[in-house]
C-alpha positions in Angstrom: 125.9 85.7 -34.7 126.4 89.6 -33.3 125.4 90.1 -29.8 126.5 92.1 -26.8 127.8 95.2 -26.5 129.2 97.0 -29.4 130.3 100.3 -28.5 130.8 102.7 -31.2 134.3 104.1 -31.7 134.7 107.6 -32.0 137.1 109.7 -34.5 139.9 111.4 -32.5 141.6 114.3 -34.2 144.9 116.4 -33.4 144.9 119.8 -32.6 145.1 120.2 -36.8 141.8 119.0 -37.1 143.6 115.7 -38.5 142.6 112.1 -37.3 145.0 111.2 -34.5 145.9 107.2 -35.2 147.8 106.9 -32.0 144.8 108.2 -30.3 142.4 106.0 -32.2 144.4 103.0 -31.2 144.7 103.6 -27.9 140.4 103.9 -27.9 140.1 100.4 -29.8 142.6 99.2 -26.9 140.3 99.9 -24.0 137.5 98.8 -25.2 138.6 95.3 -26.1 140.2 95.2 -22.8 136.7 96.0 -21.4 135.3 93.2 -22.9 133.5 94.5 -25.8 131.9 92.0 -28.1 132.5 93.8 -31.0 132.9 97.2 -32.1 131.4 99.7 -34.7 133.1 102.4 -36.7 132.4 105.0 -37.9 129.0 105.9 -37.2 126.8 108.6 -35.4 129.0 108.9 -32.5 132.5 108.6 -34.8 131.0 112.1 -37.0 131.2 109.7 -40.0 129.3 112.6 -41.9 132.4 115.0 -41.2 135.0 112.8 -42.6 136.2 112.7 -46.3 135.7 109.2 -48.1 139.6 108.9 -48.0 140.0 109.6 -44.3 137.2 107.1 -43.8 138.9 104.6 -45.8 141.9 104.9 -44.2 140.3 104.8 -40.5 138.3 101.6 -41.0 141.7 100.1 -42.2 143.3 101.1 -39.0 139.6 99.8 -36.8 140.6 96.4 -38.6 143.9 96.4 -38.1 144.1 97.1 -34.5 141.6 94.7 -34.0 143.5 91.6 -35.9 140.3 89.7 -35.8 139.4 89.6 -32.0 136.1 90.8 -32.2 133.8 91.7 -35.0 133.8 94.5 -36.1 130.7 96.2 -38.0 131.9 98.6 -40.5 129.5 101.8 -40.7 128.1 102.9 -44.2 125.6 105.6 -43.6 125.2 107.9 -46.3 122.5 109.9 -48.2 122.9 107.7 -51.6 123.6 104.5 -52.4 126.4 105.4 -54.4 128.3 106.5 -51.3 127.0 103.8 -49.2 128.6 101.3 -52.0 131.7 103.1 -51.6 132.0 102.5 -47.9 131.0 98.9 -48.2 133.4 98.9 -50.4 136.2 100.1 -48.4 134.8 97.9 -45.1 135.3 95.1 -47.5 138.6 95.6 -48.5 139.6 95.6 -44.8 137.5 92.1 -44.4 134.5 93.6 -42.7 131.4 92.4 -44.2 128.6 93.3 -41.6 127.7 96.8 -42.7 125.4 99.2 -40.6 123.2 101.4 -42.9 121.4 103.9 -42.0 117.5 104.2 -43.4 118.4 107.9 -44.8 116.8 110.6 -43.8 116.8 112.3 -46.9 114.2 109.4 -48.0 111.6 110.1 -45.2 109.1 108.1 -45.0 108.5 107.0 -49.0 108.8 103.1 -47.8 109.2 102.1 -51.5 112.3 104.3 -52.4 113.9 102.7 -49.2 113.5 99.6 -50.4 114.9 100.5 -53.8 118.0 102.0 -51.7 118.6 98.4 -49.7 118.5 96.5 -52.9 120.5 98.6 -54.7 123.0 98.2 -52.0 122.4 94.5 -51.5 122.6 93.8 -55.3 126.3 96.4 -55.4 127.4 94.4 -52.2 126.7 90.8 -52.3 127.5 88.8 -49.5 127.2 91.0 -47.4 124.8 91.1 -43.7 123.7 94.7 -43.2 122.5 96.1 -40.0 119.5 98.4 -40.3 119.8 101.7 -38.5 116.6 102.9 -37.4 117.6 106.4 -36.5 114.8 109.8 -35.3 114.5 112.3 -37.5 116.8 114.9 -38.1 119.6 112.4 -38.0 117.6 109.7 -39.9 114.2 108.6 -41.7 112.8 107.8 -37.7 110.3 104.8 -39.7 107.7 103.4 -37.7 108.2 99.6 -36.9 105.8 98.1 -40.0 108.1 100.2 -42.5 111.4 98.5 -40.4 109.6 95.0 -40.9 108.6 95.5 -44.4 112.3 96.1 -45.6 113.7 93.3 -43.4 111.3 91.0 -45.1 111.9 92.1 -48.2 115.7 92.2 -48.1 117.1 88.9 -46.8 120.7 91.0 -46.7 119.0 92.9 -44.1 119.7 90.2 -40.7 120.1 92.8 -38.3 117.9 95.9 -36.5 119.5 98.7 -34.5 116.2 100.6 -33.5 116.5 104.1 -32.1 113.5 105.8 -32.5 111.8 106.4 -28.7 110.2 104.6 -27.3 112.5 102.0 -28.7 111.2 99.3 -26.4 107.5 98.8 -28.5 109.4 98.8 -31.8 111.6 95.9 -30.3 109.2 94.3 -29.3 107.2 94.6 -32.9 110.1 93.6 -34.7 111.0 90.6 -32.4 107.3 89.1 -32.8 107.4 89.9 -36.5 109.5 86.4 -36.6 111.7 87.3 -39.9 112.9 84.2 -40.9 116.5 85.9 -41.7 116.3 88.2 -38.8 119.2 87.2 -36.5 119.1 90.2 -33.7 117.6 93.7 -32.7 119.8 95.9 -31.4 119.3 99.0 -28.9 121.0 102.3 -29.4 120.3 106.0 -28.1 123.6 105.6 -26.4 122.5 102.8 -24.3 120.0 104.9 -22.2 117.1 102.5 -22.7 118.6 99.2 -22.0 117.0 97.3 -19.4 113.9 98.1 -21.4 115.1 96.5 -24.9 117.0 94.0 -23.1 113.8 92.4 -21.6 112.2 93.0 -24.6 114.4 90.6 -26.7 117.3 92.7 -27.9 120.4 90.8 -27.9 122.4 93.8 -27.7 123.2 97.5 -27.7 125.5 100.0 -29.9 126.3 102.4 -27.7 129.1 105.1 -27.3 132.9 103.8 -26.0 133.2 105.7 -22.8 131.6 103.4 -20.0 132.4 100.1 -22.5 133.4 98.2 -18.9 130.1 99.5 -17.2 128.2 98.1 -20.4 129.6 95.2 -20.7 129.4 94.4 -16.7 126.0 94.8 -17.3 125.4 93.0 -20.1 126.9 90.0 -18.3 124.7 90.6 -14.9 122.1 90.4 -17.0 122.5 87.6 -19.3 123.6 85.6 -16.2 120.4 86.5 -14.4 121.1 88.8 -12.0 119.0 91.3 -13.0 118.8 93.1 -10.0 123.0 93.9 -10.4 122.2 94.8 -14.0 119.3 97.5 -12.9 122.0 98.9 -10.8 124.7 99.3 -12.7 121.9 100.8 -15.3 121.1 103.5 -12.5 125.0 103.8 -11.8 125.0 105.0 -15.7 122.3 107.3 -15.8 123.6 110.9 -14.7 126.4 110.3 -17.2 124.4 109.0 -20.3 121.8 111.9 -19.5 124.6 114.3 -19.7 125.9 112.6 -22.7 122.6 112.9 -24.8 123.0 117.1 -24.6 126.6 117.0 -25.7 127.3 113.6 -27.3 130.9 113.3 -29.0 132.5 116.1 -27.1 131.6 114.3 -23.9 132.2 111.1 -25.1 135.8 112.8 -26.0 136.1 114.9 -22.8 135.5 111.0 -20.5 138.1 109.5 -22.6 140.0 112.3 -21.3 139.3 111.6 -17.5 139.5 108.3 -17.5 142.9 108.7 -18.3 142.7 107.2 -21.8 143.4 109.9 -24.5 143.6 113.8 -24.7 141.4 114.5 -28.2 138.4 116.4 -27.6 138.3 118.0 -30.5 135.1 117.4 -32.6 134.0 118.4 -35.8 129.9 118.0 -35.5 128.7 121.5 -34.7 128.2 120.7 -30.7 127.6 122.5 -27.4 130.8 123.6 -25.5 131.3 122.1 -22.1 131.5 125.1 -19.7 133.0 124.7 -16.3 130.2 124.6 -14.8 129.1 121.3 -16.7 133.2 120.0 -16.7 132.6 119.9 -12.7 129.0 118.5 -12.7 130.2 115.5 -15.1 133.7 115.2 -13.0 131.1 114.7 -10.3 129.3 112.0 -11.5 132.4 110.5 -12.8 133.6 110.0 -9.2 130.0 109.2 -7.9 130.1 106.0 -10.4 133.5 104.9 -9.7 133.4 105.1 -6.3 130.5 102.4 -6.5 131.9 100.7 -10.1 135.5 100.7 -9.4 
């Protein structure tokens, strides 16, 4: 059973636009020493659409490695055909990951029955294997509306997991929660963990979000599930500015906090993303200290 927080790794690349190993290990590092319950690579946030099928290979490899089995890991597969989804899954397995997040593609849109031809073709390639759902907005993904999401889930009993991020995210929860799927084990939130109190109360047994504030997550994840809400609600506030920030420039701030919080120096991305001026370098070094003067 997958639940908690599982923050997405990023990729970290050298100054020759290579992936930095060191500095990948070093990311895995701090967030099982926050206390995640698991971790997810590659996806959205690691620019798995930027990296060749042999660096992706060879990245999962090191995920697992560096792990040695102290978390679960979820092994992301997103791509626009099954062939290449196969292919990851496929690699993720050969490391000993067999929980797979797949994203409903985008290239697909809407047409519910040629997603349900791409699950089973993947469920059939793969057997054995659990596969999270990714339920991502337009442009990124096919952004399906919460009947589409429960029709494939029923019909694919690989399918045992949700990530929803289409906003709002809380009503699709809670759709997909009352839905009762017999095989349905969790919903999980995304969109970077902006939204969590909300899909928390709403039944979601976890959230996927970015590495960066892994400790804040998880100490609110705990608050919560321990019923102090109110200490949950405040660390949620404490995370705002940041996660605000971090929805305009995604990786490269994800990167560029890493960097201030003293864990790696790779802010290097590949996704076509806004530069971070001086202007916003001082605004987000100012929250940084407003949060850890009251999250130490």
């Amino acid at each position: 059973m997958l639940q908690g927080i599982f923050p997405v790794i990023p990729t970290l690349f050298t100054k020759d636009d290579t992936p930095d190993f060191d500095a990948q290990r070093r990311v895995i590092q701090f967030a099982i020493n926050s206390g995640a319950h698991g971790l997810v690579f590659p996806g959205v946030a690691s620019e798995y659409n930027f990296l060749t099928p042999e660096e992706r290979g060879e990245l999962i490899s090191l995920v697992a490695g560096e792990v040695e089995g102290r978390v679960p890991i979820v092994g992301g597969a997103s791509a626009p055909t099954a062939a290449e989804v196969v292919l990851a899954g496929e690699q993720a397995g050969n490391a000993g990951i067999h929980h797979l997040m797949i994203m409903a593609p985008a290239g697909l849109g809407n047409d519910l029955t040629a997603q349900e031809e791409f699950f089973a073709t993947i469920a059939e390639a793969l057997p054995g294997v659990e596969i999270i759902l990714q339920n991502a907005p337009a442009p990124i993904g096919a952004g399906l509306d919460p009947k589409a999401i429960a029709s494939l889930a029923v019909g694919n009993s690989s399918i045992t997991y949700i990530k929803e991020e289409t906003l709002p995210s809380g009503p699709a929860i809670s759709f997909l929660r009352d839905a009762e799927i017999p095989h349905l084990k969790a919903v999980f939130g995304g969109g970077g963990a902006r939204y969590i109190i909300d899909e928390l109360n709403r039944g979601a047994l976890g959230a996927m979000p970015a590495v960066e504030l892994t400790d804040l997550h998880v100490a609110l994840w705990e608050a919560y599930q321990s019923g102090n809400h109110d200490r949950a609600r405040e660390l949620y506030r404490l995370s705002l500015p940041l996660l605000v920030c971090q929805a305009v420039y995604r990786m490269r701030f994800t990167k560029y906090l890493l960097g201030k919080r003293g864990i790696v120096e790779a802010p290097l991305v590949r996704a076509p993303l806004p530069e971070i001026d001086l202007a916003a370098s001082e605004d987000i070094d100012r929250m940084l200290v407003d949060l850890q003067s009251a999250f130490p």
